[in-house]
C-alpha positions as CSV (number, residue, x, y, z in Angstrom):
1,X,84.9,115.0,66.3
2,X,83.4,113.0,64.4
3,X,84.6,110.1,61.7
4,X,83.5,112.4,58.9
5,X,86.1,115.4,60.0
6,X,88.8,112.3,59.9
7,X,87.6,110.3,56.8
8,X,87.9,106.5,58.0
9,X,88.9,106.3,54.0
10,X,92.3,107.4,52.5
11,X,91.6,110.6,50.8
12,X,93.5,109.1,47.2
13,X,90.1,107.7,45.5
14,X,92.4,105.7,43.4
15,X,94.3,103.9,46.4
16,X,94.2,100.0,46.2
17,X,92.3,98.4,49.6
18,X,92.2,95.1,50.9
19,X,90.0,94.5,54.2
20,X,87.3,91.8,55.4
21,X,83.8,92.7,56.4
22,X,81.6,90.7,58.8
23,X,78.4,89.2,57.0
24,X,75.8,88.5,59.8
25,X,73.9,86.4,57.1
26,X,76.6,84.0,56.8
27,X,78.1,84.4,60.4
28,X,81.7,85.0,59.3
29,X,83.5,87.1,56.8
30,X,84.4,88.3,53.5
31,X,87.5,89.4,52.0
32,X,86.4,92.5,50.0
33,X,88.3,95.2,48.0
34,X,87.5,98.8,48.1
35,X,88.2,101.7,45.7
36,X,86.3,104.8,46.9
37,X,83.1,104.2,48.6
38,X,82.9,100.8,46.3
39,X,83.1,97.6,48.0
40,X,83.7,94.6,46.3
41,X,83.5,91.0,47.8
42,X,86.5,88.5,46.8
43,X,85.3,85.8,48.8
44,X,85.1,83.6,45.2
45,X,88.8,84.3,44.5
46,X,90.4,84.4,48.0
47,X,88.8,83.4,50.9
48,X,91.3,84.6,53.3
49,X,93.2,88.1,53.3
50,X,96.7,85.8,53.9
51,X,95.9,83.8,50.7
52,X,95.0,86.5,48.8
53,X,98.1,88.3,49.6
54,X,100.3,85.5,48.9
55,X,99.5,85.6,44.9
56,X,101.8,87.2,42.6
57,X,98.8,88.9,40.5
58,X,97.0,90.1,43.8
59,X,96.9,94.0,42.1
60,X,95.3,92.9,39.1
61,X,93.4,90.6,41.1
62,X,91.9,93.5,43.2
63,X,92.1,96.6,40.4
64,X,90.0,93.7,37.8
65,X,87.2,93.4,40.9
66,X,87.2,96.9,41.3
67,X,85.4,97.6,38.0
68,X,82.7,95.0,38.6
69,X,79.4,96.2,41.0
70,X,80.1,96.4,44.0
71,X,78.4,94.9,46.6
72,X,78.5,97.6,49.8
73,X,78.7,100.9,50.1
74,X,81.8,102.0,52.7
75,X,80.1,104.6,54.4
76,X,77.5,102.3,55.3
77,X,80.0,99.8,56.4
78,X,81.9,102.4,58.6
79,X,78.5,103.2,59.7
80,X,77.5,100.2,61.1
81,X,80.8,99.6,62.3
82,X,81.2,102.4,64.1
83,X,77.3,101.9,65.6
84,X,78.5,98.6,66.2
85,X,75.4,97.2,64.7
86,X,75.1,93.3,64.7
87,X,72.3,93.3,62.2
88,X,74.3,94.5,59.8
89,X,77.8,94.1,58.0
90,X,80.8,95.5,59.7
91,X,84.1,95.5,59.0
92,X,86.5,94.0,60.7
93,X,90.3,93.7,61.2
94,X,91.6,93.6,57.7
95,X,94.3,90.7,58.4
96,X,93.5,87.2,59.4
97,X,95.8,84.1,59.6
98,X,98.7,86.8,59.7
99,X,101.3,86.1,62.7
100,X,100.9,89.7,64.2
101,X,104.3,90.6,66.0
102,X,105.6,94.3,66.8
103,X,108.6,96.2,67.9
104,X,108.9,98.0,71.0
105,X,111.9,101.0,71.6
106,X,112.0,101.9,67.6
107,X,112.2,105.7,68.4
108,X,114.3,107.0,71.2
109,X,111.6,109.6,72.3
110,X,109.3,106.0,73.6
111,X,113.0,104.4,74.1
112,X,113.4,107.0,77.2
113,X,109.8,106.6,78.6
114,X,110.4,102.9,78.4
115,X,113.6,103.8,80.6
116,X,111.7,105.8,82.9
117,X,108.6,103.0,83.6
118,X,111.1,100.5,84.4
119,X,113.0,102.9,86.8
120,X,109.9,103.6,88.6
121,X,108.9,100.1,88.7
122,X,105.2,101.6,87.0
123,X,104.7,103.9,89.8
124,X,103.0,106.7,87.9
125,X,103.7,109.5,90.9
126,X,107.4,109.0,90.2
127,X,107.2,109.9,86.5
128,X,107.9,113.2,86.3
129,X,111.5,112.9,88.6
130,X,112.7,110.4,86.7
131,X,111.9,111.7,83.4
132,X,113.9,115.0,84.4
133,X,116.7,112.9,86.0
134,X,117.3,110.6,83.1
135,X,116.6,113.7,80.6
136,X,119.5,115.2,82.4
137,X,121.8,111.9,81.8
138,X,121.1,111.1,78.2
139,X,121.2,114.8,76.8
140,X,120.3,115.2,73.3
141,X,123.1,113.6,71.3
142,X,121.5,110.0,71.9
143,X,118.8,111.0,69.4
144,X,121.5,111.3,66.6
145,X,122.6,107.8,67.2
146,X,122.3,104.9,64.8
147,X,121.3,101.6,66.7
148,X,124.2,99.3,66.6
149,X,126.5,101.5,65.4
150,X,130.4,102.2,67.4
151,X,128.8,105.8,68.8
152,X,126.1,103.4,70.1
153,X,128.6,101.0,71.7
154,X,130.4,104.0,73.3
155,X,127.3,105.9,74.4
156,X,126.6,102.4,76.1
157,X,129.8,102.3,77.9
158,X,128.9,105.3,79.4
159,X,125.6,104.7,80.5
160,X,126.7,102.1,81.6
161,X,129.4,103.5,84.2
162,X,126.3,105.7,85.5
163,X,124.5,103.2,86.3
164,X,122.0,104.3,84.1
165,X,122.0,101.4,81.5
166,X,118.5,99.5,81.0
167,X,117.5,96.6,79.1
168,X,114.8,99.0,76.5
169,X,118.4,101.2,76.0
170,X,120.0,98.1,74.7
171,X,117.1,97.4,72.1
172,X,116.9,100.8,71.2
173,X,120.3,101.8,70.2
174,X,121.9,98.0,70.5
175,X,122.6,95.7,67.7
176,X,119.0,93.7,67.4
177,X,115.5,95.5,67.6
178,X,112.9,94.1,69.8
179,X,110.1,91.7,68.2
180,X,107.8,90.3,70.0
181,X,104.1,88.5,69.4
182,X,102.0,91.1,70.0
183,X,98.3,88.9,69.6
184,X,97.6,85.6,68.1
185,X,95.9,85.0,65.4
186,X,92.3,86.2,64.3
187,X,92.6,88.4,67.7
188,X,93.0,91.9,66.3
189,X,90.0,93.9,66.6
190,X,88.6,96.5,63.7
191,X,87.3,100.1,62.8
192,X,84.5,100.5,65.6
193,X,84.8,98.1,67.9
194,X,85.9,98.5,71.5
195,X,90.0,97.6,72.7
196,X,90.3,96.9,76.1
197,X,92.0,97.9,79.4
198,X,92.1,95.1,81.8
199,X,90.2,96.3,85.0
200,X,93.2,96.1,87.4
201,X,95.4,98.4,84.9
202,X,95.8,101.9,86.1
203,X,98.6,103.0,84.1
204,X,98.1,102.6,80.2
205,X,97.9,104.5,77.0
206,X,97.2,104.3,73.1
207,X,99.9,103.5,70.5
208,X,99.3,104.8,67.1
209,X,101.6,103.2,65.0
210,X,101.9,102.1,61.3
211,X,101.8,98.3,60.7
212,X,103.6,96.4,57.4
213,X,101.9,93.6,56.1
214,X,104.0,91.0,54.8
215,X,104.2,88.0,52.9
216,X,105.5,84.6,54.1
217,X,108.4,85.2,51.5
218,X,109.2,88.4,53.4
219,X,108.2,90.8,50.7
220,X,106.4,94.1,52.0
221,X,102.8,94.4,50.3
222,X,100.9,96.9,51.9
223,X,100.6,98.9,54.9
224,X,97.8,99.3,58.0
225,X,97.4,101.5,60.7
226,X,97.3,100.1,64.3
227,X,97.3,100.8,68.0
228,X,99.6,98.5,70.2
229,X,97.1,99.4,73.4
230,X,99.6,99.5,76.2
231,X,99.9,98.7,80.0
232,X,102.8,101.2,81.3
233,X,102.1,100.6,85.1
234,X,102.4,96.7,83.9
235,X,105.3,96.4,81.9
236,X,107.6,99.5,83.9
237,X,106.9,96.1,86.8
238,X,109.3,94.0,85.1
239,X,110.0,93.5,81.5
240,X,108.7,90.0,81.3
241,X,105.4,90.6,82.1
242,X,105.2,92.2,78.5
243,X,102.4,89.3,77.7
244,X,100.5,90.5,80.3
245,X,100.9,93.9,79.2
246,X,100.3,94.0,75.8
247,X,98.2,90.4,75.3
248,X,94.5,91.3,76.2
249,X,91.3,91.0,75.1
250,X,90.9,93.4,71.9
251,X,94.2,94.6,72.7
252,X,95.3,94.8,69.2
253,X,93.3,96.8,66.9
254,X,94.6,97.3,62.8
255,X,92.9,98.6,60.1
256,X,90.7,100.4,58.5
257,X,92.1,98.3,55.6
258,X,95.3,97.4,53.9
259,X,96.4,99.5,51.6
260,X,98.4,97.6,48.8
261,X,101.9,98.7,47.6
262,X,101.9,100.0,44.3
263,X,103.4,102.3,41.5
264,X,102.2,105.4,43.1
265,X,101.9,104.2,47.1
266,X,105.5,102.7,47.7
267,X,107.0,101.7,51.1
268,X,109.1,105.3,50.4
269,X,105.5,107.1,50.7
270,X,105.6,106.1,54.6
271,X,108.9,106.7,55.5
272,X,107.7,110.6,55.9
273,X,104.1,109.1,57.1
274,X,102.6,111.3,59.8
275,X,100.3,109.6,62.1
276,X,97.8,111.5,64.2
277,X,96.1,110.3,67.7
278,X,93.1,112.0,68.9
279,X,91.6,110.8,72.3
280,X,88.3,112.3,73.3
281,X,86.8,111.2,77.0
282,X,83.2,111.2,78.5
283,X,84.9,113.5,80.5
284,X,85.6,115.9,78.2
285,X,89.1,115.1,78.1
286,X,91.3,115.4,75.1
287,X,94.5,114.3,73.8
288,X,96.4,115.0,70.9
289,X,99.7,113.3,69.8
290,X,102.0,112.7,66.5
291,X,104.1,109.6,65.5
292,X,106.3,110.9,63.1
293,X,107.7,108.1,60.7
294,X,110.5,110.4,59.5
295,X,111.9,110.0,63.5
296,X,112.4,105.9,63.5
297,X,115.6,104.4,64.4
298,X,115.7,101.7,62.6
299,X,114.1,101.3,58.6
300,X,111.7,99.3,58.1
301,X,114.0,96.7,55.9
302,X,115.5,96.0,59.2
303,X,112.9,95.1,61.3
304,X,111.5,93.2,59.1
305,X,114.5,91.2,58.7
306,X,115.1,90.4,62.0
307,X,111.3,89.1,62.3
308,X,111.5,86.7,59.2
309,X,114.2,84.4,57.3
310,X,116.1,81.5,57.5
311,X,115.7,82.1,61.4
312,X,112.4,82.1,61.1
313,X,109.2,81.7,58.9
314,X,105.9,82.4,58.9
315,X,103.6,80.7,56.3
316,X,100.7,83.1,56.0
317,X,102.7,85.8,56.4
318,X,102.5,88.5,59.3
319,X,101.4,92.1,60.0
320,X,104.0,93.8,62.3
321,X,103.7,96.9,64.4
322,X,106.8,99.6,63.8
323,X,106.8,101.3,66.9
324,X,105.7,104.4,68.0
325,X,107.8,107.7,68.9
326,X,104.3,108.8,71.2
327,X,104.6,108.5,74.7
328,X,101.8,111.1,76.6
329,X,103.1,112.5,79.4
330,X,100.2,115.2,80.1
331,X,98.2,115.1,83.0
332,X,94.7,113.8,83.2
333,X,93.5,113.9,86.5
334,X,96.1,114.5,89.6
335,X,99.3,116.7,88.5
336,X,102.0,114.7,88.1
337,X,100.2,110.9,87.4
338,X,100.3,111.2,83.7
339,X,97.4,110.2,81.3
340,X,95.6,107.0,81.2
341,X,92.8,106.1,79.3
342,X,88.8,105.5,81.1
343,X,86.3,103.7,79.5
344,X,84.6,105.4,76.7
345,X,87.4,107.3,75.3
346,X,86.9,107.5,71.4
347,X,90.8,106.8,70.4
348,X,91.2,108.4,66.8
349,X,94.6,107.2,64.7
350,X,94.6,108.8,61.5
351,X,97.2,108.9,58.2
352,X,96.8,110.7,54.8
353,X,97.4,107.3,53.1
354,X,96.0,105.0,55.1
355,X,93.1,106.6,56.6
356,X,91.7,106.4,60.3
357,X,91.1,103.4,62.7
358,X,88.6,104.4,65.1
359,X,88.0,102.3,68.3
360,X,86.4,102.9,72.0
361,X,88.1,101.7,75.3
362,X,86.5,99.5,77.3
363,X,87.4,97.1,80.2
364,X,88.7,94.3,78.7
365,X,86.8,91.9,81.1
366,X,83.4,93.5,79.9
367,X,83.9,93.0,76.7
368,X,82.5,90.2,74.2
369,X,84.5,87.1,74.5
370,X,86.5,86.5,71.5
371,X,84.8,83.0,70.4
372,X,85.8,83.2,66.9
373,X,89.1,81.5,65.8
374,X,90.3,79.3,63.4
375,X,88.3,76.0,63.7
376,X,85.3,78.7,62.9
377,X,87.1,79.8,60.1
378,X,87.8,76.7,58.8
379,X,84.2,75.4,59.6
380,X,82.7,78.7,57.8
381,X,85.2,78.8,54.8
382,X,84.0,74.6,54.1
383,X,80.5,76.6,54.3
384,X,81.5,79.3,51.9
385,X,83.0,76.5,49.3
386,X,80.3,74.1,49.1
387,X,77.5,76.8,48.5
388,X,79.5,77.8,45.8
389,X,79.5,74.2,44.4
């Protein structure tokens, strides 16, 4: 399958898009806007994604350079992305001195494989027991329940008195959702580029979710897609080894670009959001799944309030991962080990709004050293300002 029978693009020509591309001629990037195939570069008006999303005027700012020339064409971008081609510009992960957290256990279908990881201590030949055993215990009425409401305190009481209660059941269906840091900053990886499985992982999977962009004042402004790339055999160990489970190298990929809130494209548009995974191996492998929005838990307003206000800030704003109600469960190789991803698998998460993010695994320790951070930045945005002088 290729990136043409998922368009990398939202299919709306008219959608608003905010990413950064990689300009090997200055050795750092661009903050661009696209509308269609047009790409426009904004590096005289904003130099930084989080500055540029900060402004109150930011739509106007982006519809007004959106009627100039442009400067790329997308498909040529995606292109060389996807080629990864270091003659030529790329894009890249369309958020930069964003804080990017997430939260974990935000649909009870990824709630009860959380459950069963940490009941098998990440012993993938136990999976399928446990999942039937706790299936068995939790029936189907705990999908009805709202998270920290009395029917969750009593469905707690009783999993609790079966021994059965775990610490992902209490974020899932317990007063406050789980946010954690997910990678620093200028980390995330883009459309094309490889995410990485550390070598000693033998237990992991993709997580297609949908990640909110938001402002340091906590506003909402647009919308990504991302994959959380996760270590199950690593975190079903012990909960607090979650760093080590979901902090590697290119283990956080978002894009293709932000797609800006607006009249038409509303935070109501992706409550319904269906987001597609494809995985495709060298070894002829494939993998379907489905993150249904409509499924969550919790709305977004609330996870996004318990990541930012008066108990905490974050000045550049952040890009938070919601979630994800995927969990694989088929086999790959032996019956009853589950999937997990080998390197070279194309991972495919795609959105009628928000397009597709397209990236190939890779071990994480093989992969190019991540060498840029924000002294470069700094250093190449003094560049960028006193050429302009």
């Amino acid at each position: 399958m290729s990136h043409r029978t998922l368009p990398v693009l939202p299919a709306d020509p008219d959608a608003l898009l905010v990413g950064r591309v990689w300009d090997p001629s200055l050795g750092g990037p661009r903050v661009v806007a696209v509308r269609g195939v047009d790409v426009y570069d904004l590096t005289a008006v904003a130099g930084t994604v989080a500055e540029l999303l900060e402004r109150d005027d930011r739509l106007s700012i982006v519809a007004g350079a959106c009627e100039g020339e442009p400067t790329w064409d997308a498909n040529d971008l995606v292109d060389a992305s996807l080629a990864q081609a270091a003659d030529r510009p790329t894009l890249l992960a369309p958020i930069d001195l964003q804080v990017v957290k997430a939260c974990g256990v935000t649909f009870v279908d990824s709630m009860i494989e959380r459950v069963i990881e940490e009941r098998i201590s990440g012993d993938p030949t136990r999976a399928a027991t446990a999942r039937a055993q706790v299936a068995e215990a939790l029936g189907g009425e705990i999908s009805a329940i709202r998270p920290g409401s009395p029917e969750a305190l009593r469905a707690k009481t009783i999993l609790q008195q079966q021994g059965l209660w775990s610490q992902y059941l209490e974020v899932g269906i317990g007063p406050d959702p789980e946010v954690f840091t997910k990678a620093p900053v200028l980390a995330s990886v883009g459309v094309g580029a490889h995410i990485g499985v550390p070598r000693a992982s033998h237990w992991n999977n993709p997580e297609p979710e949908l990640v909110l962009i938001v402002s340091s004042r906590g506003e909402m402004v647009g919308a990504s897609l991302g994959n959380d790339v996760n270590l199950r055999d690593v975190e079903g160990r012990s909960a607090l080894l979650l760093g080590k489970a979901k902090d590697n190298n290119a283990s956080s990929a978002v894009g293709p670009f932000i797609r800006l809130f607006t009249a038409d494209f509303t935070l109501d548009t992706l409550r319904t959001e269906e987001i597609l995974l494809h995985v495709t191996g060298t070894d002829g492998f494939h993998l379907e799944g489905r993150n249904s929005l409509a499924r969550i838990s919790r709305p977004f307003e609330e996870l996004v309030a318990a990541t930012v206000g008066d108990h905490h800030q974050y000045p550049d704003g952040f890009a938070l991962y919601t979630g994800t109600l995927f969990a694989p469960t088929a086999d790959r190789d032996v019956a009853g080990q589950g999937f997990t991803h080998k390197p070279g698998d194309v991972v495919r998460i795609h959105s009628e709004h928000l397009g597709t993010l397209v990236n190939t695994v890779g071990i994480a320790e093989e992969l190019p050293r991540w060498t840029f951070g924000l002294t470069q930045l700094l250093r190449h945005l003094i560049a960028l300002e006193t050429t302009a002088r």
